[in-house]
C-alpha positions in Angstrom: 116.2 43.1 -189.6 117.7 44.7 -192.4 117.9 48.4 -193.3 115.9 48.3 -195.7 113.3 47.7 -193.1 113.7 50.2 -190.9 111.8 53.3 -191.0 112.6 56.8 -189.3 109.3 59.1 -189.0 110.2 62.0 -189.5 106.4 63.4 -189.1 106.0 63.1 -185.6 105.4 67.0 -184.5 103.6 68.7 -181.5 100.3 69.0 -181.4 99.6 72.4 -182.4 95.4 72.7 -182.1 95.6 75.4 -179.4 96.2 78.0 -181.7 93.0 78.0 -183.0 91.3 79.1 -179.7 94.2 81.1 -179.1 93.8 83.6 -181.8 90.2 83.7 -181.5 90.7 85.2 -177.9 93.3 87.4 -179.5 91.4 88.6 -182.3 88.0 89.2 -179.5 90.4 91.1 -177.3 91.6 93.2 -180.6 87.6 93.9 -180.9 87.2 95.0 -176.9 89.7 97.6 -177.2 88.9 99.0 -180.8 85.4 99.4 -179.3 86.6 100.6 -175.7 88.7 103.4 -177.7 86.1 104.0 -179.9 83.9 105.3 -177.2 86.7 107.1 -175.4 86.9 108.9 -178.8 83.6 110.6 -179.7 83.6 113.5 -182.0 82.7 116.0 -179.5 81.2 118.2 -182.9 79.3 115.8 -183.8 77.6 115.2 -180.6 76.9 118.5 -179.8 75.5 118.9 -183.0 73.4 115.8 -182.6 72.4 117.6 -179.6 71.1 120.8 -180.5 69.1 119.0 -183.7 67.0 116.9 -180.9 66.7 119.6 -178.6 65.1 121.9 -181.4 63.0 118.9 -182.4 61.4 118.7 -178.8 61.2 122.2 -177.2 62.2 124.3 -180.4 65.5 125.3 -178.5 68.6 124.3 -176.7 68.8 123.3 -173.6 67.8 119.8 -172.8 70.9 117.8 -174.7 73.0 120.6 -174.2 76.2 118.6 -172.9 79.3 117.4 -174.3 79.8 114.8 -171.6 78.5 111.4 -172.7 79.4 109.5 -169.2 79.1 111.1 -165.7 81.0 110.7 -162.7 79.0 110.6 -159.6 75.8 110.5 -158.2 75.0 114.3 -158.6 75.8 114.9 -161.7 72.5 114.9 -162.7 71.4 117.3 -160.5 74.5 119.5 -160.9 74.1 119.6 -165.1 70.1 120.6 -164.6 70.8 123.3 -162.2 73.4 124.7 -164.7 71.4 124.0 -167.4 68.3 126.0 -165.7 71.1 129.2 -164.7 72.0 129.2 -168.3 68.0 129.7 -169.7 67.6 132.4 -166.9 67.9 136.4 -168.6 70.2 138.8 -166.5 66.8 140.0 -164.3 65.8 136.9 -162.9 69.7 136.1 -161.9 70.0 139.4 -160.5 66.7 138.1 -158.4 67.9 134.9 -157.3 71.2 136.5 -155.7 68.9 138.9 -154.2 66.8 136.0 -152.9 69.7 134.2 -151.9 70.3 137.2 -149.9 67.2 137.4 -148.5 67.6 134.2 -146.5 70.7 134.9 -145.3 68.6 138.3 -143.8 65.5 135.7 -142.3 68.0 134.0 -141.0 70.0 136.1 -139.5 66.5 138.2 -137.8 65.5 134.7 -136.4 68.9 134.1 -134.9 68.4 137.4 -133.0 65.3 136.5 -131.8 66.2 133.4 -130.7 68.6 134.7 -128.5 66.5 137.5 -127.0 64.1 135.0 -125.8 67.0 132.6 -124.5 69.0 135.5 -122.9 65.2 136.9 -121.0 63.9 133.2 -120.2 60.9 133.5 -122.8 61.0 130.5 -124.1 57.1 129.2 -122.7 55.4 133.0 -124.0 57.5 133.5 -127.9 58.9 131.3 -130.7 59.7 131.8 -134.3 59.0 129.7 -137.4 61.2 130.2 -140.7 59.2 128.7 -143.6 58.8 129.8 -147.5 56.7 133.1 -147.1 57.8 134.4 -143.7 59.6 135.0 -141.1 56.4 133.9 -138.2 57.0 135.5 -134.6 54.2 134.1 -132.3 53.8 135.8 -129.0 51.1 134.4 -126.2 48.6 137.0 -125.0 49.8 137.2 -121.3 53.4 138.1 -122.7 51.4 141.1 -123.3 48.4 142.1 -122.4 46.0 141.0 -119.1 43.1 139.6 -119.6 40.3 141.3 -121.3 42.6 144.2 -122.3 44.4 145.4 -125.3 47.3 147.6 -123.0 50.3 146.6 -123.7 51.9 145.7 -120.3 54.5 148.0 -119.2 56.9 145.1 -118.6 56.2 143.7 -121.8 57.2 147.3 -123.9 60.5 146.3 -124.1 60.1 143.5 -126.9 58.6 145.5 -129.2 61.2 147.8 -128.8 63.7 145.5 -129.3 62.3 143.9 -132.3 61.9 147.2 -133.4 65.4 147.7 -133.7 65.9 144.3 -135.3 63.9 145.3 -138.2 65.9 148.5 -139.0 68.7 146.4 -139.9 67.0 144.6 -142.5 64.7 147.2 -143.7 62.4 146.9 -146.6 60.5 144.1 -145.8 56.3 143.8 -145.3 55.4 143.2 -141.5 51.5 142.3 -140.6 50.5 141.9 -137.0 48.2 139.3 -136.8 45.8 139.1 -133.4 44.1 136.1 -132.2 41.7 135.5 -129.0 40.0 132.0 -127.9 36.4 131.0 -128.7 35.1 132.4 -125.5 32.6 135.4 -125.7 34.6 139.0 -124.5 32.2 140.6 -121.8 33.5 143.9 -121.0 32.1 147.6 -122.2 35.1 148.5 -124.2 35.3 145.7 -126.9 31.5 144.1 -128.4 33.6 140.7 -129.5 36.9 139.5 -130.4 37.1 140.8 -133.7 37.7 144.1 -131.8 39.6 142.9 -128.9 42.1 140.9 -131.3 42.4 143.8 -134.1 43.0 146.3 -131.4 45.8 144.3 -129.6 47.5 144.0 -132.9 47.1 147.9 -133.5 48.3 148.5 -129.7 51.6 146.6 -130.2 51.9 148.0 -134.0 52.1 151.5 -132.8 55.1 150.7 -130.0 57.1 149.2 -133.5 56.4 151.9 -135.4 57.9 154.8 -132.8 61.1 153.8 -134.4 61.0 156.3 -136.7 64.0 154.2 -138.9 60.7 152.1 -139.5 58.5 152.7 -143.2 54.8 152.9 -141.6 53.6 152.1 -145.4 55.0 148.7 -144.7 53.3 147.4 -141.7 50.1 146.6 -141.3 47.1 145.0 -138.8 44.3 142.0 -138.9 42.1 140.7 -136.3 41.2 137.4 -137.0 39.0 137.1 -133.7 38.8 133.4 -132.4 38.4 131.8 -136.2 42.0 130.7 -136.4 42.8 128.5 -133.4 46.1 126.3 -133.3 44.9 124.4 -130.6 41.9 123.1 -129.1 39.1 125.1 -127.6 38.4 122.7 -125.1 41.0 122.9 -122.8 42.2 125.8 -120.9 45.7 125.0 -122.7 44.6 124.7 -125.8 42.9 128.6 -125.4 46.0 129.8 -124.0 47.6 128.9 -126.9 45.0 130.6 -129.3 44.8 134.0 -127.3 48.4 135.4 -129.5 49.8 137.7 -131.7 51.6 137.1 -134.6 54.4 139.1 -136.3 55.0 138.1 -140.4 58.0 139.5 -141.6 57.0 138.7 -145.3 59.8 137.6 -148.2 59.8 139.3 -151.1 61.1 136.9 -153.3 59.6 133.4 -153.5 60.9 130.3 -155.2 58.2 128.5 -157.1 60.1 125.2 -157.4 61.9 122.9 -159.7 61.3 125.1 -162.9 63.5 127.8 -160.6 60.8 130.5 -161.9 60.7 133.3 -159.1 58.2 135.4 -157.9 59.0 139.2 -156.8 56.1 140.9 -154.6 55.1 144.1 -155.7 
C-alpha cells in the first residue's frame, strides 16, 4: 500500500454529550439556591408593612399579621404569638387585672391546700372535701360533721372547724363567702323548724355566726341561703344518697373570672 493511501483521522475525539445534562443540573441547582436565599432574605419593612395594610383591611387595626417572622419553629408557636398578640391589645387596667387574677389562684390554691391537710391530719376525709373550679373555692361539709339530727346546734366537737377555717380566711381576706345549707327530701317533724327551708337556712346561719367571731373577718362579706331539699347531689332513694344531700357548703367566691380565649376578664363588683 502506498502512502498516498494511507489515512490518519485525526477526528476521532471523546464523546462529549454529557455536558448537556450536566449543565442543566447545574444551571437548576443555580435556581434552588437563588430562590432558597431569596426567602431567607425577605425585606422585613416590607412585610410588616404588608402586614399592617391587611390587618387594617380586616379589623380596622393591627394585630392579626402583626409579626415579622415568616417561618416558625415549633409546635407552639402559634399559641405563643396569639397570647402575645392578645397581651399587647390589652390597656394597663386589664393587665393590672390579670396579675391580680393570676394571684388570685395562687390564693385558692393555697386555702385548698390548707384544708386539705386539716382534714388529712383529723381523719375527715368521709364528712369534708373541697372542689377548686372557675368561680370558687367549694367546701362541702356532711350534716353529722355538724349537727345531730333534726337540729341546727352546732356540735360542740365539731366548733373547732369553723374556727379553724376561720383563721384560714384571714389570711386571704377580701374574698365573698356564702354558706349554703342543704337537707334530704324527707319532711322535718319537729316544733322548732315547719320544713327544711328553715332547718337548712338556720344551719347555715348557725355555722356563719361561729366564722364570723373572728373579728379579722368583714361581716359585709359573708352571707346565708337555704336551699331546703331542692338541690340534691345524690339520690333520694337510698339512705346514702340522703346522707349525702343533708350538707353545708362554704363558697369562697373569685373575684376575677376568665371569660376565655378572647382573654376578656370579668371583675365582681
Amino acid at each position: 500500500m502506498s502512502k498516498k493511501n494511507r489515512k490518519v483521522h485525526h477526528d476521532d475525539h471523546i464523546d462529549e454529550s454529557w455536558l448537556i445534562p450536566y449543565a442543566d443540573i447545574m444551571t437548576l441547582l443555580l435556581a434552588l439556591f437563588i430562590v432558597l436565599y431569596s426567602m431567607s432574605a425577605v425585606d422585613a419593612k416590607k412585610f410588616e408593612e404588608m402586614s399592617q395594610a391587611f390587618s387594617m383591611a380586616f379589623n380596622g387595626s393591627t394585630g392579626i399579621l402583626d409579626q415579622t417572622a415568616v417561618i416558625n419553629t415549633g409546635p407552639d408557636n402559634g399559641k405563643k404569638d396569639k397570647d402575645k398578640a392578645n397581651m399587647g391589645n390589652l390597656d394597663k387596667k386589664d393587665k393590672e387585672n390579670m396579675a391580680a387574677m393570676k394571684k388570685e389562684e395562687e390564693n385558692m390554691e393555697k386555702i385548698k391546700k390548707q384544708l386539705d391537710q386539716y382534714i388529712k391530719d383529723n381523719k375527715l376525709t368521709n364528712q369534708l372535701n373541697t372542689k377548686l373550679n372557675q368561680s370558687q373555692l367549694l367546701i362541702t361539709i356532711s350534716d353529722t360533721a355538724l349537727f345531730s339530727s333534726g337540729s341546727a346546734t352546732v356540735k360542740p366537737e365539731s366548733r373547732s372547724l369553723a374556727v379553724a377555717l376561720s383563721d384560714m380566711l384571714v389570711q386571704f381576706p377580701g374574698y365573698e363567702v356564702i354558706i349554703t345549707g342543704h337537707t334530704d327530701n324527707q319532711p322535718i317533724s319537729n316544733s322548732e323548724f315547719e320544713s327544711n327551708w328553715e332547718l337548712s337556712s338556720t344551719r347555715a346561719s348557725k355555722f356563719m355566726k361561729i366564722l364570723l367571731q373572728n373579728q379579722s373577718l368583714d361581716p359585709k362579706l359573708f352571707s346565708v341561703i337555704g336551699q331546703g331539699e331542692y338541690r340534691p347531689i345524690a339520690s333520694n332513694n337510698t339512705n346514702i344518697g340522703r346522707a349525702q344531700n343533708r350538707r353545708v357548703e362554704i363558697s369562697i367566691m373569685r373575684k376575677f373570672v376568665d371569660n376565655g380565649a378572647d382573654q376578656k376578664i370579668t371583675v365582681k363588683k
